[in-house]
C-alpha positions as CSV (number, residue, x, y, z in Angstrom):
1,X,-135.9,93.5,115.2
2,X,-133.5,91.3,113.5
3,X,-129.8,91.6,113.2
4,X,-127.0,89.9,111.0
5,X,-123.6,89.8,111.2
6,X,-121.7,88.4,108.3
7,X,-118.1,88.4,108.2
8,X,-116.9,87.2,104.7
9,X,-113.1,87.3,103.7
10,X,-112.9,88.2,100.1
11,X,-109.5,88.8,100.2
12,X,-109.6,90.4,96.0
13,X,-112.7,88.4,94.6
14,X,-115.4,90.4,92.5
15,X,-117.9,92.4,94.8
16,X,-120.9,90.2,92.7
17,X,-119.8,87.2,95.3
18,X,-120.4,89.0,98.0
19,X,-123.6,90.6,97.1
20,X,-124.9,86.9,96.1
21,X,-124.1,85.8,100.0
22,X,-126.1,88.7,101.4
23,X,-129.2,88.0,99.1
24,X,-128.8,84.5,100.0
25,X,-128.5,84.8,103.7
26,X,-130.8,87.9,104.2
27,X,-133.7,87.4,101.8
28,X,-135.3,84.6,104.1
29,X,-135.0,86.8,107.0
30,X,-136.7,88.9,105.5
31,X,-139.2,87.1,104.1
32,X,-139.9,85.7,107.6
33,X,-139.9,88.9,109.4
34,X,-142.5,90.4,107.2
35,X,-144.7,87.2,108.0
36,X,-144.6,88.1,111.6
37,X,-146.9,90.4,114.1
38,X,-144.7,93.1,114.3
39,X,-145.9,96.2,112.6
40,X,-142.6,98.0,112.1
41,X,-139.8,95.1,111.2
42,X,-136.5,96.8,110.7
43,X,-133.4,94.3,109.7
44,X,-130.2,95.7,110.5
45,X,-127.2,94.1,109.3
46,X,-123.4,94.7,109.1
47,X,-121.0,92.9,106.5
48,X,-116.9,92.7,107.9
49,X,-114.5,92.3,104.9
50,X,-111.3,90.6,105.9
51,X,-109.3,91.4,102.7
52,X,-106.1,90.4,104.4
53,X,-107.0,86.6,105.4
54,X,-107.2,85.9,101.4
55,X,-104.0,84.3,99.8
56,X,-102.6,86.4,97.5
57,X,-102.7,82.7,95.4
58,X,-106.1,82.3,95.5
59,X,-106.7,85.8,92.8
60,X,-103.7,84.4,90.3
61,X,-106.3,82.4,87.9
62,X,-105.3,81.0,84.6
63,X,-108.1,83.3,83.2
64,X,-106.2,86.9,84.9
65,X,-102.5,85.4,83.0
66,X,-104.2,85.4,79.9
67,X,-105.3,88.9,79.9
68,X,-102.2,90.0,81.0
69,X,-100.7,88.4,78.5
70,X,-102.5,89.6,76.2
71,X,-102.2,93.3,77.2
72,X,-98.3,93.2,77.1
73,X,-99.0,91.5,73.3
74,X,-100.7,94.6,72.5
75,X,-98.2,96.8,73.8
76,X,-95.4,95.6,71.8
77,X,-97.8,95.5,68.7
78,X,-98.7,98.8,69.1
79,X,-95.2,99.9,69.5
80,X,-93.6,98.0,66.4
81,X,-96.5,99.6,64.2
82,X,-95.4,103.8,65.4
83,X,-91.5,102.4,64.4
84,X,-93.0,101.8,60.6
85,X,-93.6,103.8,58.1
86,X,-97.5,105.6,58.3
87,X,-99.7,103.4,55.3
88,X,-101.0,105.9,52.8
89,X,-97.8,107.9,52.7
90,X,-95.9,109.1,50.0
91,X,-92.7,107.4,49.0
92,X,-90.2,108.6,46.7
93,X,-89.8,107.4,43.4
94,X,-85.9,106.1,42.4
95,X,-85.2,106.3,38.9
96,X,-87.7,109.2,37.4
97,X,-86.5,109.3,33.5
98,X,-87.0,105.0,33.5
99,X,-90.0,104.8,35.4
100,X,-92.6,104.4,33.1
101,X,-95.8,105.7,35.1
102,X,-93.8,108.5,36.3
103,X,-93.0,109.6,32.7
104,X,-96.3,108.9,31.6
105,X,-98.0,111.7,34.2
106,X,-94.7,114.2,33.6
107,X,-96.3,113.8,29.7
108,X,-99.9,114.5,30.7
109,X,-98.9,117.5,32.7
110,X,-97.5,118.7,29.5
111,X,-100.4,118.2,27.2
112,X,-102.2,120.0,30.1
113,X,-100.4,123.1,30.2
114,X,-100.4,123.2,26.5
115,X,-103.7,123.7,26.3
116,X,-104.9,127.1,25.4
117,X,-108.2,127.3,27.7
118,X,-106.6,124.7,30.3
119,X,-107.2,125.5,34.3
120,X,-103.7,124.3,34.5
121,X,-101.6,127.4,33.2
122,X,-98.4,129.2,34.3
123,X,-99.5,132.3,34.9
124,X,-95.5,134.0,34.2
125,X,-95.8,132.6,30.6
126,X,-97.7,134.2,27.5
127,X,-98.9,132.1,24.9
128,X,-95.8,132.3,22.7
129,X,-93.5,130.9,26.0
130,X,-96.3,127.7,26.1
131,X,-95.9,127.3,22.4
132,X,-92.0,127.1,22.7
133,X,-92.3,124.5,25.5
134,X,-90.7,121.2,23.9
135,X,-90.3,119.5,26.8
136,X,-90.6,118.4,30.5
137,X,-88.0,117.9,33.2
138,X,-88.9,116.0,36.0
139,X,-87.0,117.2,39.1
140,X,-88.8,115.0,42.3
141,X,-91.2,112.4,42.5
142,X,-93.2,110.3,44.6
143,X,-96.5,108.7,45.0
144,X,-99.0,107.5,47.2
145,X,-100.9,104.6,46.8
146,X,-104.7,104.8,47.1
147,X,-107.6,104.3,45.5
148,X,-105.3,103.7,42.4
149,X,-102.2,105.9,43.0
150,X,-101.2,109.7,43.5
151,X,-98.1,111.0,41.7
152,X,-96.4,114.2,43.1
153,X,-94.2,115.4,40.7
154,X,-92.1,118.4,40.7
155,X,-91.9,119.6,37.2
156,X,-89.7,122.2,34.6
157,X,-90.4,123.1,31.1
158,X,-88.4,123.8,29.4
159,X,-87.3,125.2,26.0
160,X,-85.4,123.9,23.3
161,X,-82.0,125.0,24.7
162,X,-83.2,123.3,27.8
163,X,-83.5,127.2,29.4
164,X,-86.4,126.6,32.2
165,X,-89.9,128.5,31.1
166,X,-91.3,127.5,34.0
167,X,-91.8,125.0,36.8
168,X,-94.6,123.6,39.1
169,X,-95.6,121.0,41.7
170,X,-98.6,119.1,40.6
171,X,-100.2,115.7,42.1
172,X,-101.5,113.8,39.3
173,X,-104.2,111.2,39.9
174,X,-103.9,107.6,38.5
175,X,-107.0,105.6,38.5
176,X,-106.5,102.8,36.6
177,X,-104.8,104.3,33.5
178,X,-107.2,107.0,33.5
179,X,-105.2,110.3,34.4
180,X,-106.3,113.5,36.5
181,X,-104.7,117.0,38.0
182,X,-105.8,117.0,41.6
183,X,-103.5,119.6,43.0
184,X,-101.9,122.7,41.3
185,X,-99.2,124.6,42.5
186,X,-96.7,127.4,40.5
187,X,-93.2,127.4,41.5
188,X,-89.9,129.4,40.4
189,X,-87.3,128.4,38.0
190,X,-84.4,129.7,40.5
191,X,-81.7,127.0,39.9
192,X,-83.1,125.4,36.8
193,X,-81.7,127.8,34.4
194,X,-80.5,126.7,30.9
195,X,-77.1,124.4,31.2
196,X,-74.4,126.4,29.5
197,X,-72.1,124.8,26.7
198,X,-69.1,126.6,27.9
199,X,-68.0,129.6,29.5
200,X,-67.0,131.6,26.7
201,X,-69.0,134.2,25.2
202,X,-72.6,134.1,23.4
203,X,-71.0,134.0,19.9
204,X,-67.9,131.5,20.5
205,X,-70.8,129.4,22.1
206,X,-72.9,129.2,19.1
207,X,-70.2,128.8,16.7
208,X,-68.9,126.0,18.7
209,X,-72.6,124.6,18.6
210,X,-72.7,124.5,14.9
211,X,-69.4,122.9,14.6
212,X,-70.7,120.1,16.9
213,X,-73.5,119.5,15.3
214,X,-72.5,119.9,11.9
215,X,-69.8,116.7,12.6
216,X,-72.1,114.7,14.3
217,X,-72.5,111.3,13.0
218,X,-76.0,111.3,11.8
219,X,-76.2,107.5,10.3
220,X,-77.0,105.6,13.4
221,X,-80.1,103.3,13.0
222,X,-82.2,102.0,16.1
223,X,-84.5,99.6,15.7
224,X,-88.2,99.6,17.2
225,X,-89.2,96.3,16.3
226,X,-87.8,93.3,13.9
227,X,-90.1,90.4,12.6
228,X,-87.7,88.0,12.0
229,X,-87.1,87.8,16.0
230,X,-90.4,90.1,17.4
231,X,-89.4,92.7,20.7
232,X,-92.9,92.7,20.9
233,X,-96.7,91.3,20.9
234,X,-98.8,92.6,18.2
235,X,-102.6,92.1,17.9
236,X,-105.2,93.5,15.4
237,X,-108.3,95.4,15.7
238,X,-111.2,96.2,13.7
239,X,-113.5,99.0,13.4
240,X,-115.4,99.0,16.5
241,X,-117.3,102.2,15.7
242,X,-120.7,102.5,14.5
243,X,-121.4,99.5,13.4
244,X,-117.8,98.8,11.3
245,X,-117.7,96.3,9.0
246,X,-114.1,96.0,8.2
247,X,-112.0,93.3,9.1
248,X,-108.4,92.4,9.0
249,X,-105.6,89.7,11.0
250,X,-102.1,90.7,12.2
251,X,-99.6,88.1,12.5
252,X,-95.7,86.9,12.4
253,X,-94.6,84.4,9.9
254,X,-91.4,83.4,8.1
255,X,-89.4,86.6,9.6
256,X,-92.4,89.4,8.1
257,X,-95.3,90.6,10.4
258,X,-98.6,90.3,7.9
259,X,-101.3,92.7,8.0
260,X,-103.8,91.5,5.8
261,X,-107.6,92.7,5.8
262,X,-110.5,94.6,3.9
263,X,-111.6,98.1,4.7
264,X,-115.1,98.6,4.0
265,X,-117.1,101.7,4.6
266,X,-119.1,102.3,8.0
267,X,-123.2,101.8,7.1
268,X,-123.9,104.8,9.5
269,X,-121.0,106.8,8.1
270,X,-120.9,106.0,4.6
271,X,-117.5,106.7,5.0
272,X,-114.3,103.9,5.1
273,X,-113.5,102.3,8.3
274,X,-110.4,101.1,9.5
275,X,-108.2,98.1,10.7
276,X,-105.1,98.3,12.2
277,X,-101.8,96.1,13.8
278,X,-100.7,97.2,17.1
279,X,-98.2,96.2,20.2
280,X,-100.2,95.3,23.4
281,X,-97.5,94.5,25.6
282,X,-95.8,97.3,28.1
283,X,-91.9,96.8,27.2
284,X,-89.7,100.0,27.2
285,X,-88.9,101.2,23.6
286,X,-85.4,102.5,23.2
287,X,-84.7,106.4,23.5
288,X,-85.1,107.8,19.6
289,X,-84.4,111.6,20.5
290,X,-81.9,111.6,18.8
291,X,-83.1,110.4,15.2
292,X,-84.5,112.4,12.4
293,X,-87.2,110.2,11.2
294,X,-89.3,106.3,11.2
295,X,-88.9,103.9,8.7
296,X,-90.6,100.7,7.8
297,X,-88.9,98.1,5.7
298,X,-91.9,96.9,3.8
299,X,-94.0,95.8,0.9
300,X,-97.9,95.4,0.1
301,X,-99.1,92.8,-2.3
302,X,-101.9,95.5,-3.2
303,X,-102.1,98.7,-4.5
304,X,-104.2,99.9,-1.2
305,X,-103.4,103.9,-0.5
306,X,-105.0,103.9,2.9
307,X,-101.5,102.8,4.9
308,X,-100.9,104.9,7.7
309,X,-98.4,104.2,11.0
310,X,-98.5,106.1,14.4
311,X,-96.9,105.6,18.2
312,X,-97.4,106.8,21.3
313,X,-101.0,108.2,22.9
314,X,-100.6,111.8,22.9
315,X,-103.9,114.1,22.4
316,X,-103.6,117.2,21.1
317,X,-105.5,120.4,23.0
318,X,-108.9,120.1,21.3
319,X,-108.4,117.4,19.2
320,X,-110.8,114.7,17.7
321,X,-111.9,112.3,20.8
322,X,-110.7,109.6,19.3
323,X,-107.3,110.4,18.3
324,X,-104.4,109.5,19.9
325,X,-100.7,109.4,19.3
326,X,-98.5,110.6,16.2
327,X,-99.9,109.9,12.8
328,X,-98.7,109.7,9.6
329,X,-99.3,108.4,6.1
330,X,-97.6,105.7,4.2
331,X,-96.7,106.9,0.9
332,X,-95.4,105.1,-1.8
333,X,-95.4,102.0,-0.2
334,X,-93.4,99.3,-2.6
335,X,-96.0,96.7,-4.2
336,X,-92.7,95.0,-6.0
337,X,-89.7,93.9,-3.5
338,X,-89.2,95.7,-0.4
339,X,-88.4,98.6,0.2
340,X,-87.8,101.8,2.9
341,X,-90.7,103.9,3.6
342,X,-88.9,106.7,5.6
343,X,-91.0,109.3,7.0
344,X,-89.2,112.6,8.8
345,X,-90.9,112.8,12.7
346,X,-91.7,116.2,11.5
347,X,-94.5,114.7,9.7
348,X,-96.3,113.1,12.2
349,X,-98.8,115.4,14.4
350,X,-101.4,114.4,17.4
351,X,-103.9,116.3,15.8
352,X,-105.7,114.6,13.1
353,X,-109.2,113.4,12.1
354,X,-110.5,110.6,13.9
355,X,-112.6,109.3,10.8
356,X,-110.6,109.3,8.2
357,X,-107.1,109.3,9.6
358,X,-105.9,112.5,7.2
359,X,-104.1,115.8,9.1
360,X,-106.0,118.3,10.7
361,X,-103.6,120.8,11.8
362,X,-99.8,119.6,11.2
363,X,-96.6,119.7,12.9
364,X,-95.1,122.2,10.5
365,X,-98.0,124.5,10.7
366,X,-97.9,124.4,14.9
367,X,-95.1,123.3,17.0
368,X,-97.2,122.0,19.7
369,X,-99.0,119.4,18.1
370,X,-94.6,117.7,16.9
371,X,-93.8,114.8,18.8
372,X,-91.8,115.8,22.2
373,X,-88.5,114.7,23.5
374,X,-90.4,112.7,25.9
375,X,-92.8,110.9,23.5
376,X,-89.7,110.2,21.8
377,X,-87.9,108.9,24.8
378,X,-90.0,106.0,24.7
379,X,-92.6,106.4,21.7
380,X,-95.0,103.5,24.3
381,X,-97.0,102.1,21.3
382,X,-96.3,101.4,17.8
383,X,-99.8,101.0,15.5
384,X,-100.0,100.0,11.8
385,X,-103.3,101.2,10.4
386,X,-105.6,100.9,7.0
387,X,-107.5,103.7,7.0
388,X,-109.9,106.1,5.5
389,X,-109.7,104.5,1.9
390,X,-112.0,101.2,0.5
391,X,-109.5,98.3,0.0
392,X,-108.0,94.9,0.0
393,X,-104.9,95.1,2.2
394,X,-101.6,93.0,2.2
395,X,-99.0,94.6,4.0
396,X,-95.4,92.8,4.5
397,X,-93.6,94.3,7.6
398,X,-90.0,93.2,8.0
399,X,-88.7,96.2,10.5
400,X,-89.9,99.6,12.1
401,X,-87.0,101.7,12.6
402,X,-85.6,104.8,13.6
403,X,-82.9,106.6,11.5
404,X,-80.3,109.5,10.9
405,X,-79.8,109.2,14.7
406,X,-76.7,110.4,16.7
407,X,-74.3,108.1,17.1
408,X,-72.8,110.1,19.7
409,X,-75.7,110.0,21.7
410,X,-76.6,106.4,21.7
């Protein structure tokens, strides 16, 4: 029988040292046992570990200070990231009535709810409450940025005396421009009810209300956009649909903006086309909620009837796919000098015919299809159009404006 004895002082090496000494030093014993006479070899060994004749030193490697450096790195990374705020979060939203994406989804909530077969109703409120609704008031607001970006708003509608018809909590989704309702909750109007005028009785109230209005200055103008030094970028387009063949070009020159084009009827259709001018950039238009009607300082060098003019991108519940935003004709557009082509905001509507431009359903026939109080807070888009009717057009654009607004308001 053979018999080792190794003594090896590791002190706080790795055990794979160790084992390599033992293979090292044992395996030829082995092998030279096994080569020998004896039928029943048996190797006994014993292995001594002196841990405490190793300098503590010896274990303090350039390659152990680098892990622990790096650990305590770590540690103080991962507690810097739990003292920020969690990513994905929602934040809240400073400035509601000037934030522009904000309004834009407060807006799309209310075409929403307008709907008559829309998921997205308030159950408290008939069909006659919805129809009163004129506006929304937005009341908190945050958002969360994702995939594009959710939008938590807390919302109010409310009536034309500003009385609260109902209120809700809705998350709208923004991917890219193209809007959703994700998440749908009803709340109470408990707090939100209509701001009083005073704190005299109903009928003091009112008359005090018609006295107000009746010596408010109504004369104010506010302008939307001026050629002679352009607010805005305007480019034209030209029948995309079914094959259009009309064509037209939309620029600024000595102070006018020029529309000048042909409308010719679709080949598929057999119907007129269109062309129109529109703005392209994003820039705020000023608050007109307080005017009575548009007007376009103008002239066309043709007798073309087809002139229409429309803002914002409001679709009306059920309308034509293609139309968007507040539409109305041009009538009695001067061919000489120019002149004012002023047309009352109650005769614009959302809800017209995609094809040929005309009215379906009207803003005096239907409440619901006017423009709001927050279309008119910023109308977004301004669009000058040739439409429905064959023609040469020459159109001579010196100033879109709003009038018989409130002084007092402005």
């Amino acid at each position: 029988m053979l018999s080792i004895s190794i003594k090896y002082s590791c002190g706080r090496q790795r055990p794979f040292i160790l084992l390599l000494a033992i293979v090292l030093l044992v395996l030829p014993a082995i092998l030279e046992q096994l080569n020998s006479n004896d039928p029943y070899p048996v190797v006994a060994f014993t292995v001594a570990i002196d841990e405490a004749t190793a300098p503590i030193r010896r274990i303090r490697r350039p390659r152990r200070k680098l892990g622990v450096r790096t650990r305590k790195r770590h540690r103080h990374t991962s507690q810097r990231k739990l003292d920020m705020p969690m990513t994905g979060g929602y934040s809240p939203v400073p400035d509601l009535e000037e934030n522009i994406v904000i309004t834009e989804a407060a807006a799309f909530v209310l075409e929403e709810v307008r709907k008559p077969s829309s998921p997205h109703s308030i159950g408290s409120l008939s069909s006659q409450d919805v129809g009163n609704i004129v506006g929304v008031r937005i009341l908190e607001a945050s958002q969360q940025v994702v995939a594009g970006l959710n939008i938590r708003l807390t919302l109010a509608f409310e009536d034309d005396q500003s009385a609260c018809l109902g209120s809700c909590t809705v998350v709208v989704y923004d991917h890219f421009g193209d809007l959703s309702i994700t998440t749908w909750r009803e709340e109470e109007c408990k707090g939100l009810e209509a701001r009083p005028v005073s704190d005299v009785d109903d009928t003091k109230a009112t008359t005090s209300d018609t006295s107000a209005a009746d010596n408010d200055d109504k004369s104010a103008v506010i302008i939307l956009e001026d050629f002679s030094s352009p607010l805005h970028v305007w480019k034209e387009l030209n029948d995309p649909v079914m094959g259009g063949k009309s064509t037209g070009t939309f620029y600024v020159e000595n102070g006018v903006g020029r529309f000048v084009g042909e409308v010719v009827d679709v080949p598929f259709l057999k119907a007129a086309g269109f062309i129109k001018g529109h703005t392209t950039d994003h820039k705020v238009f000023p608050d007109v909620t307080s005017c009575q009607a548009l007007q376009i300082i103008a002239r066309s060098k043709t007798e073309y009837t087809g002139y229409r003019i429309s803002f914002g991108n409001a679709h009306a519940p059920g309308g034509n796919f293609f139309a968007f935003g507040y539409k109305s004709s041009m009538k009695d557009v001067p061919t000489d000098d120019f002149g004012e082509i002023t047309i009352p905001f109650s005769e614009f509507t959302d809800f017209w015919d995609d094809a040929t431009g005309e009215p379906i359903h009207t803003c005096k026939e239907d409440s619901r299809f006017c423009p709001s109080k927050m279309n008119l807070k910023n109308v977004k888009l301004l669009e000058i159009w040739g439409e429905g009717v064959r023609g040469s057009v020459d159109l001579e654009i010196k100033r879109i404006q709003a009038v018989g607004c409130n002084s007092n308001l402005i």
